[in-house]
Phi, psi and omega in degrees: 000342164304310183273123212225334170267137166259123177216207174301139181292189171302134176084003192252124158236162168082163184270000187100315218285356186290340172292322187278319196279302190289358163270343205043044175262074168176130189282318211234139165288328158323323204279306190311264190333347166279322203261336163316324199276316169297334150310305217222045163252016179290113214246145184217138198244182186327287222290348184111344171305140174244165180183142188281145189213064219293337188281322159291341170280318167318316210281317167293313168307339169296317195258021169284141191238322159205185155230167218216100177235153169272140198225138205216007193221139164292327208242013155230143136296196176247000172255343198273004162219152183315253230352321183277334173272354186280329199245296172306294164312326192292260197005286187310313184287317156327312208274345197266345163288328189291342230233357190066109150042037170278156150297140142284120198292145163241130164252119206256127188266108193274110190248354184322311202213106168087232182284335192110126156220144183272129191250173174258136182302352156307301199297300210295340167287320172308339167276335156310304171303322175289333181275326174259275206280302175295005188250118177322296177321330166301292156349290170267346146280358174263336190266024188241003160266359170063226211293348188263309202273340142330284181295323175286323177306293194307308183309304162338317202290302179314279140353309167282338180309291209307339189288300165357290180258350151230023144217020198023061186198064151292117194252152201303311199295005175292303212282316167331304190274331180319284201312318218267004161296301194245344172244341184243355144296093207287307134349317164240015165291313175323295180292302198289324189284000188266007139294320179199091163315309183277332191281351160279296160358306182288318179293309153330322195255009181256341127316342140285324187262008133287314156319302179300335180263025184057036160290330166232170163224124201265160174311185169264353186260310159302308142345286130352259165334295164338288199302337170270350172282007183251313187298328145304341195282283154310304187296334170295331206264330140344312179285312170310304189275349173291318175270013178286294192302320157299000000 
């Protein structure tokens, strides 16, 4: 009963898995929840001493009943940095192996404005994507900063994936509105890749590797369509490094 906090071992931060999500080096979602469990089984008694202590962390993770994070800033979501699904989504995805595959629900307590309201993570990306990654205004002040403003829409892309993959609870019409905003628009696939080649590339092809791991399922005609903006895609930023390497 003492030991009652977990975290990293000393001098180590984070569970990893936003590295893992953003490499796409990982098959099965057990693993992101393996490697949380594996990160943050350090156990810390009175004195501040840590020892890994993987069996006592299970046996806590069994009695999670949700998870919970607080949002105390207008100016992070829960889509805009890896941190909240890399320490909140591993967690969930942690507690539903220890719990035999049950999910553990997460709830995010929105503290930004007036009394505060707590959404279900369902709820609070969707509000984010309609408010963010989908709102011109939002965009497009990110894109008049060019090549930075680029790398940010995709981490945005990027992040909710994560969301995905370690709680699945993500709505399909995310991905949906995602492609058809920033890749199937001809017009604003050109800005972006004449702004930040790889990193549209990357959104792209991170949009296709959400179909693929089944989080939407876009037609066959979108798809498609995806797969020749990705293959456009590459081929530009392949032409950009060649001449960068000449």
């Amino acid at each position: 009963a003492a030991l009652r906090v977990f975290s990293n071992a000393e001098g180590a931060y984070g569970a990893n898995v936003g590295m893992l999500v953003d490499s796409s080096a990982w098959e099965d979602e057990d693993e992101l929840g393996a490697a949380y469990a594996r990160r943050k089984c350090f156990a810390y008694s009175r004195k501040g001493d840590c020892a890994p202590q993987m069996d006592l962390l299970q046996t806590a993770l069994g009695h999670v009943d949700f998870a919970y994070q607080n949002l105390d800033s207008i100016e992070l979501g829960v889509t805009t940095i890896e941190h909240y699904f890399d320490s909140l989504g591993a967690i969930s995805r942690a507690a539903a192996k220890a719990r035999g595959g049950k999910p553990a629900p997460i709830y995010i307590s929105d503290q930004t404005r007036g009394e505060g309201k707590v959404r279900s993570l369902t709820e609070q990306v969707a509000l984010e994507t309609r408010t963010r990654t989908l709102n011109p205004k939002w965009y497009e002040g990110l894109l008049a900063y060019g090549y930075e403003g680029v790398r940010q829409i995709e981490a945005h892309v990027t992040n909710t994936m994560g969301w995905s993959a370690t709680t699945n609870q993500v709505e399909p019409w995310v991905y949906e509105q995602i492609s058809k905003t920033f890749v199937l628009d001809p017009e604003m696939r050109k800005r972006l890749s004449e702004l930040n080649p790889a990193a549209s590339a990357k959104l792209t092809n991170r949009v296709l590797e959400a179909h693929e791991r089944g989080y939407w399922r876009p037609d066959a005609e979108t798809l498609a369509a995806l797969r020749d903006a990705g293959d456009e895609l590459e081929d530009r930023l392949e032409g950009v490094e060649a001449e960068i390497a000449a």
